[in-house]
Every structure is written in structure tokens, then in C-alpha cells.
C-alpha positions as CSV (number, residue, x, y, z in Angstrom):
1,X,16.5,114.5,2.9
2,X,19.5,116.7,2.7
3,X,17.8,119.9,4.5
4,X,15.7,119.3,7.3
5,X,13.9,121.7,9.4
6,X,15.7,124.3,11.9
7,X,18.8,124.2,9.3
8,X,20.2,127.7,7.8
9,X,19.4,128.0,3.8
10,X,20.5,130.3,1.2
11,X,18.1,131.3,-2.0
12,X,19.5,130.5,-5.0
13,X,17.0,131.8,-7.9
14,X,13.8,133.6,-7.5
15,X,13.1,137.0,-6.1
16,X,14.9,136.4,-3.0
17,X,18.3,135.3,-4.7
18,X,21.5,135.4,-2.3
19,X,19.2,135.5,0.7
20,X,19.3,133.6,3.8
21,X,16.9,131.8,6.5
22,X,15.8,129.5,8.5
23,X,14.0,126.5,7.6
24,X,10.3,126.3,9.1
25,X,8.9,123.3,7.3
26,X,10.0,120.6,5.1
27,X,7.6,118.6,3.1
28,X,9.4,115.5,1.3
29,X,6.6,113.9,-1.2
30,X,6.4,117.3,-2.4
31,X,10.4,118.6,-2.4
32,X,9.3,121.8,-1.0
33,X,10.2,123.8,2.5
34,X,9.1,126.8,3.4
35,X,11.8,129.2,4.7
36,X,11.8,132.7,7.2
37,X,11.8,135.7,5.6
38,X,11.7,134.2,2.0
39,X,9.4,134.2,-0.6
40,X,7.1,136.0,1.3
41,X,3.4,136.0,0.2
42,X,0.6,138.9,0.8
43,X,-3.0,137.1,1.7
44,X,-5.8,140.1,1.6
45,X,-8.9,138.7,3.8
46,X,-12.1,140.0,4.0
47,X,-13.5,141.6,7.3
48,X,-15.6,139.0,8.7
49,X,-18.1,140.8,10.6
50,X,-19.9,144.5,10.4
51,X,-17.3,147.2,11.5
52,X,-14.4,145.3,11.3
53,X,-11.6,146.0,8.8
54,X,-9.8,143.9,6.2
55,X,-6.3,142.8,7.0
56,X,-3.3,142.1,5.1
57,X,-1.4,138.9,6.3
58,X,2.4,137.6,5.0
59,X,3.8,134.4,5.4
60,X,6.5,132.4,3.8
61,X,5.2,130.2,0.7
62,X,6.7,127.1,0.2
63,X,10.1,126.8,-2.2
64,X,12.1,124.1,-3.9
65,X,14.4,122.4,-2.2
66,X,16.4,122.5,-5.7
67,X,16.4,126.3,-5.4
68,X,18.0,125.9,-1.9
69,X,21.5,125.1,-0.7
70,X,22.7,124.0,3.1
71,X,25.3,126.9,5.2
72,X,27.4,125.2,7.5
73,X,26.8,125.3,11.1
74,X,30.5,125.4,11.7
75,X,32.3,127.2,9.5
76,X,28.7,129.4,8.0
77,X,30.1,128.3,4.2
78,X,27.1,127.2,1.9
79,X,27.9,123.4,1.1
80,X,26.9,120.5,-0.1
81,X,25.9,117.9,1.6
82,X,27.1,114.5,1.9
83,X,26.6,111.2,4.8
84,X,28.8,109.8,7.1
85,X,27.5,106.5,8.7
86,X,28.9,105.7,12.5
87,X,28.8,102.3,13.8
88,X,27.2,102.1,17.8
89,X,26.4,99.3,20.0
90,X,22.8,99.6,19.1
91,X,23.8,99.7,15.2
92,X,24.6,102.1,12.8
93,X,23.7,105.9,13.0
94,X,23.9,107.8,9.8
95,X,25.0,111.7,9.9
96,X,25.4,114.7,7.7
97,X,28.6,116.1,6.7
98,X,29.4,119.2,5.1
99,X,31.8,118.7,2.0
100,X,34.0,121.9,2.7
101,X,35.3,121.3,6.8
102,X,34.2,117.7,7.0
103,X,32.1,118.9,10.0
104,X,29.3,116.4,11.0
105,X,25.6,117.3,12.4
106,X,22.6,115.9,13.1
């Protein structure tokens, strides 16, 4: 998976096109993540008990990942991403790379 959770994202379609965030979840069978601050949802609940009010509560819904696209860490440029595999003594550790400053991160 080319995004992974905690990485910076820019919105490219939707209602929150050009828009950036931070990634909070990532679900892979489905291709989806769910970012901060994007595609924000509006749940109205019900007051649960006597006297109590109804509330309005946001959170992020989930978006496709193909409607996302990676900013570099390093030099904050969206990018593509590609892999860099490192040999160790324990074997072979595989990285991520942004295309544009050659830059690797976890």
C-alpha cells in the first residue's frame, strides 16, 4: 500500500478538491482511508433519554485511495510513489521513495 496511516494526503476530486490532511485509517481490501478534515460527514442522533437534546456529530468518511495522492515529508511536493529495497544482515527491508527528491521513508 502506497499510503499508509499518519502520512500527509492531498484531495484530488470531490468536494474537498486541492485539500490537505492527515491520514487516520487505511483499509486495504476495501482501497479506502479516511483522512482529517476531509470529506466530512454530518450524523443527526436522536436524544436518547427524556430531557436530553439531539446532537449533531461530524467525522471524516472514508475516500478512495485513487482520489488521493502522497506530499513529501521532505521537500512537502505531492508525489508519486515508488520502492526502494535495502539489503541488511537480517535480509532485505523494502522502503518508500518519493519520485521527485529521491527522499526515502518508512
Amino acid at each position: 500500500m502506497k499510503i499508509k496511516k499518519g502520512d500527509k494526503v492531498k484531495m484530488l476530486s470531490g468536494k474537498d478538491k486541492g485539500k490537505t490532511g492527515k491520514v487516520l485509517q487505511v483499509l486495504k481490501a476495501e482501497k479506502r482511508a479516511s483522512v482529517e478534515g476531509l470529506n466530512i460527514l454530518i450524523k443527526h442522533l436522536r436524544p436518547r433519554r427524556e430531557g436530553e437534546k439531539g446532537q449533531r456529530v461530524e467525522f471524516p468518511a472514508l475516500v478512495d485511495m485513487s482520489n488521493l495522492i502522497l506530499i513529501c515529508p521532505k521537500c512537502q511536493k505531492e508525489t508519486r510513489v515508488e520502492y526502494k529495497v535495502v539489503k541488511t544482515d537480517k535480509g532485505n527491508k523494502k522502503y518508500r521513495q518519493c519520485k521527485k527528491c529521491q527522499e526515502t521513508f518508512a
